[in-house]
C-alpha positions as CSV (number, residue, x, y, z in Angstrom):
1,X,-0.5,14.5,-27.2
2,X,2.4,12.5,-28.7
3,X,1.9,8.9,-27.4
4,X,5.3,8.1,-28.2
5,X,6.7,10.6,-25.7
6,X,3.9,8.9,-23.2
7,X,5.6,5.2,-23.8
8,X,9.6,7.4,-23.8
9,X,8.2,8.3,-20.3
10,X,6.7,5.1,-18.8
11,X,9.2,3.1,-20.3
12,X,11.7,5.1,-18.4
13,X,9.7,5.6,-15.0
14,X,10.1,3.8,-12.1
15,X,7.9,3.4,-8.9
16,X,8.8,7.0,-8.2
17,X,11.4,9.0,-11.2
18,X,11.9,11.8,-12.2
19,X,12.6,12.9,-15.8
20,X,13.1,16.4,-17.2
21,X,11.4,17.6,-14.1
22,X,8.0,15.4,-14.3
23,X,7.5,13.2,-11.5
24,X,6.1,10.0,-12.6
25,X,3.8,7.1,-10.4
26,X,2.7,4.0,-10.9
27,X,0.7,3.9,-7.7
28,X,-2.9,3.4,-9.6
29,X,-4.0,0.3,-11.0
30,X,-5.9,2.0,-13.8
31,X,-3.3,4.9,-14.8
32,X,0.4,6.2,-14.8
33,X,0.0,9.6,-12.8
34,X,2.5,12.1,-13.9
35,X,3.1,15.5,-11.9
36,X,5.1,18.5,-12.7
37,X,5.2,22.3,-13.5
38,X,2.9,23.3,-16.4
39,X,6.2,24.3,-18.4
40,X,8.0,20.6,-17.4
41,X,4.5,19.0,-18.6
42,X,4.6,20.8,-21.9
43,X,8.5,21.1,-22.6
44,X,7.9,17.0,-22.2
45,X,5.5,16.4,-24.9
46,X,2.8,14.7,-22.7
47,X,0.2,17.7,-23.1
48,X,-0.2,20.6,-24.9
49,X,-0.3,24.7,-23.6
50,X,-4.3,24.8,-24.7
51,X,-4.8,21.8,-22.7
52,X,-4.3,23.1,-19.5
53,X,-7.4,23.5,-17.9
54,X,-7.8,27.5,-17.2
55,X,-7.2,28.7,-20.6
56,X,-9.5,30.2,-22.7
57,X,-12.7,27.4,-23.5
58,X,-11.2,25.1,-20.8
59,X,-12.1,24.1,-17.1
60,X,-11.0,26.0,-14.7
61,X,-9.5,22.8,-12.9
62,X,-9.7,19.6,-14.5
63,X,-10.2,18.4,-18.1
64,X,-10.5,15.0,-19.4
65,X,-9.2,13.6,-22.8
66,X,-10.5,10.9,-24.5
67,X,-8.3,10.1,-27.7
68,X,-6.6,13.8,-27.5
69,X,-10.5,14.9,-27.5
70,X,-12.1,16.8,-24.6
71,X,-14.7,15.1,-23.3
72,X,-17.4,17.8,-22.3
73,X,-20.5,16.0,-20.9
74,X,-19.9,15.1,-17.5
75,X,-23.0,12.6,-17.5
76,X,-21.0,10.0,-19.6
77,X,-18.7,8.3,-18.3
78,X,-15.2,8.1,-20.6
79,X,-13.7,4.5,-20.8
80,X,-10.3,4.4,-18.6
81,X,-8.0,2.8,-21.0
82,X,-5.2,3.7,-22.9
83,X,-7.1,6.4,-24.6
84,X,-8.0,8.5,-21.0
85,X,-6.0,11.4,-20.2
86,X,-7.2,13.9,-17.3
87,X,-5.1,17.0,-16.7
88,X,-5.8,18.7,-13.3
89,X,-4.5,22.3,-12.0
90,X,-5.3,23.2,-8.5
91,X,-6.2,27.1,-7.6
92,X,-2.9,27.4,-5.5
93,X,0.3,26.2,-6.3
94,X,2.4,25.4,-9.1
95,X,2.2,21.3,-9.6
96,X,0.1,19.8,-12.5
97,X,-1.3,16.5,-12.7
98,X,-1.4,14.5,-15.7
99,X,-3.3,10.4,-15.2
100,X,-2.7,8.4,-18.3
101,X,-4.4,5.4,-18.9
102,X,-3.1,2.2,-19.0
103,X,-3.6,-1.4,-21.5
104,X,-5.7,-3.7,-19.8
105,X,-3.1,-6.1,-19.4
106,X,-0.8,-4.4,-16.9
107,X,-4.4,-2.6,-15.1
108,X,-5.1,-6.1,-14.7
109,X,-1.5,-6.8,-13.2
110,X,-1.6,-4.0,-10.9
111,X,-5.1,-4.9,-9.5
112,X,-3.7,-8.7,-9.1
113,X,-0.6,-7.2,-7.1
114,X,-2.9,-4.5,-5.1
115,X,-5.1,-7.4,-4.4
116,X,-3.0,-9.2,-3.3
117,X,-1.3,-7.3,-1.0
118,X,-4.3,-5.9,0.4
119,X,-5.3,-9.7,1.5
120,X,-2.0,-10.0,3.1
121,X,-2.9,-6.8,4.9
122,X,-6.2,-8.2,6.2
123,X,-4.7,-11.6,7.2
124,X,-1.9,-9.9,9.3
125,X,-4.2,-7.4,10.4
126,X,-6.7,-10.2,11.6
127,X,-4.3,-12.4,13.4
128,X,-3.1,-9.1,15.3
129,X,-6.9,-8.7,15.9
130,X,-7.5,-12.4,17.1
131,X,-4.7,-11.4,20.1
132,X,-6.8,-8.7,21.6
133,X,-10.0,-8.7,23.3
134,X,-12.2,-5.9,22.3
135,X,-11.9,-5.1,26.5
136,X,-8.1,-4.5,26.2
137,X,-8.6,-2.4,22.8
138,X,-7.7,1.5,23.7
139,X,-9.6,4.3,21.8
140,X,-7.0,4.5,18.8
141,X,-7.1,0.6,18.5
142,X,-11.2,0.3,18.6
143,X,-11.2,3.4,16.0
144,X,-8.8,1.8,13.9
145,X,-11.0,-1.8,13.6
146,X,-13.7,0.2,12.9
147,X,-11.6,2.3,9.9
148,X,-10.7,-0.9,8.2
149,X,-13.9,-2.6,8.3
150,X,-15.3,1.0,6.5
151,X,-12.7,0.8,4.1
152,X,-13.3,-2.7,3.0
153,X,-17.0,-1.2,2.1
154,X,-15.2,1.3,0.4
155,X,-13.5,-0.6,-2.2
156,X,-17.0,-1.6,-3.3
157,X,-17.9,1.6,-4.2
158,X,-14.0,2.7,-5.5
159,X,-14.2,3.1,-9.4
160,X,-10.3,2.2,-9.7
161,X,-10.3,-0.8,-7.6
162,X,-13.7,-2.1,-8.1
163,X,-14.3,-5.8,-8.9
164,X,-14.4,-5.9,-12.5
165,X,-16.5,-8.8,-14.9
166,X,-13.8,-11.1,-14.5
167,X,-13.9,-11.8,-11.1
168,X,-17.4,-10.5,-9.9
169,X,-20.4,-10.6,-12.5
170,X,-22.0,-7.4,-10.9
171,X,-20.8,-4.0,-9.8
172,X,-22.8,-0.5,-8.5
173,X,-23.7,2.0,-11.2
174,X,-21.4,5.5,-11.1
175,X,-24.7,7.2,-9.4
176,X,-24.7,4.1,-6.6
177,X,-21.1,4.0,-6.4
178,X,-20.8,7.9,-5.8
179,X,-23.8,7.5,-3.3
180,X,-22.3,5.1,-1.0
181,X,-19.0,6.9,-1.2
182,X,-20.7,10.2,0.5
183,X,-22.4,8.0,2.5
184,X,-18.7,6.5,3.4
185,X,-17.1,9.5,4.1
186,X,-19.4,10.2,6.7
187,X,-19.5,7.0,8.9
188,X,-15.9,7.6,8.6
189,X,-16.2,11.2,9.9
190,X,-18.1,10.0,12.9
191,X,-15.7,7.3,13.7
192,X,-12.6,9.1,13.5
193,X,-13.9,12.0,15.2
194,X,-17.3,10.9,18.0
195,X,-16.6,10.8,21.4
196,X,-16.3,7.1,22.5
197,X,-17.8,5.9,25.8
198,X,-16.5,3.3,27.9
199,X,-18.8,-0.2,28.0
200,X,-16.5,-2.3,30.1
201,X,-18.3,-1.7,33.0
202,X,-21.3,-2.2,32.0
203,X,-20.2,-5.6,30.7
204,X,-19.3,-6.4,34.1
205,X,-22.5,-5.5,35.9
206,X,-24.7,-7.1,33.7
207,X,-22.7,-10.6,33.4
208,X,-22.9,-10.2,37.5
209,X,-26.6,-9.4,37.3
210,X,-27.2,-12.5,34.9
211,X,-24.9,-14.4,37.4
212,X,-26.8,-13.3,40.2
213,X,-29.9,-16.2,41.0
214,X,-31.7,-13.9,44.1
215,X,-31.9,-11.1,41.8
216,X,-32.8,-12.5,38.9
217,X,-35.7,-14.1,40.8
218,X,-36.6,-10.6,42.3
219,X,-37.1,-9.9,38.6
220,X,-39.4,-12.0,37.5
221,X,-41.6,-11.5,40.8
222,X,-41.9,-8.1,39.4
223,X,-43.7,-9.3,36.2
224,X,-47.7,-9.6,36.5
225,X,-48.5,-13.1,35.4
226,X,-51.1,-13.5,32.8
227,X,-54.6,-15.1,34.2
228,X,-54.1,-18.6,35.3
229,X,-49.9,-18.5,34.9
230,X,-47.7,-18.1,37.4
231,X,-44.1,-16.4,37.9
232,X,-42.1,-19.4,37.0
């Protein structure tokens, strides 16, 4: 991997460019994400043809580079700075994807700015909420709420957008991190897909029942009073 073709290429990239046929993102606050043909990839110096995962001693999918050096075991986790390189290849279709790592520096900047607009998200996202009741809410809206308040648990367990040491002074482990992920992606299944029932109703009849002074005094005539107590 020549990283002087990697900095030709960032250097060059915007949000969303294309150069000599490789699509480049900045989208990920850890990595530059580069996607293309496997000929575009190679023809641009950012990986070679035995790097390609499905060639002979390779992964069938993915393969990870630390300094231009496969990283085998899958049990240690490999550092996600400039020295990371991941090159995927899906079982259909033509498109490769290359993720770079990034200096510290500008993974900081990028978590600052995704941070930062994520808070703006929240903020305009609770002052819409503070305008509803939860009674005038339709399905879409109440499954919505519920979404974002999942995803805000989700960051926690996120290995690119996790609080890092300086701003938090703790974090999940990869195995608790992955575990709360599956565990994610299931609350999230039941809330996007359940059936919902309707409560309004049953709000209504019970604030009438507590409303309601004969019946709740038929109520507590129906309790049996300890020895010596009365209903009262």
């Amino acid at each position: 991997m020549a990283t002087n073709i990697i900095k030709q290429l960032q250097a060059a990239a915007t949000q969303n460019a294309t150069l000599a046929g490789v699509t480049i993102s900045k989208a990920w606050t850890w990595c530059d994400t580069f996607h293309g043909t496997a000929d575009a990839l190679i023809a641009s110096g950012l990986i070679a043809a035995d790097q390609l995962p499905g060639q002979p001693n390779m992964p069938k999918v993915s393969a990870t580079f630390y300094n231009g050096i496969r990283c085998d075991d899958r049990r240690r986790r490999v550092p996600r700075d400039l020295g990371y390189m991941n090159v995927s290849r899906p079982a259909t279709g033509k498109k490769v994807t290359v993720q770079v790592g990034i200096s510290a520096n500008e993974a900081k900047k990028r978590r600052d700015a995704s941070n930062a607009e994520l808070a703006a998200q929240l903020d305009a996202r609770r002052a819409q909420q503070s305008m509803l009741t939860y009674a005038a809410m339709s399905e879409a809206e109440f499954r919505e709420t519920a979404s974002n308040l999942v995803m805000s648990l989700w960051l926690v367990g996120s290995a690119d957008d996790r609080p890092r040491a300086d701003v938090y002074p703790f974090e999940l482990s990869e195995d608790g991190a992955d575990k709360l992920l599956t565990a994610l992606r299931q609350v999230m299944s039941i809330i996007s897909s359940a059936p919902l029932q309707s409560v309004t109703k049953e709000r209504e009849n019970l604030l009438k029942a507590q409303k309601d002074k004969a019946f709740q005094s038929f109520l507590r005539m129906q309790c049996i009073p300890s020895a010596g107590e009365s209903h009262a």
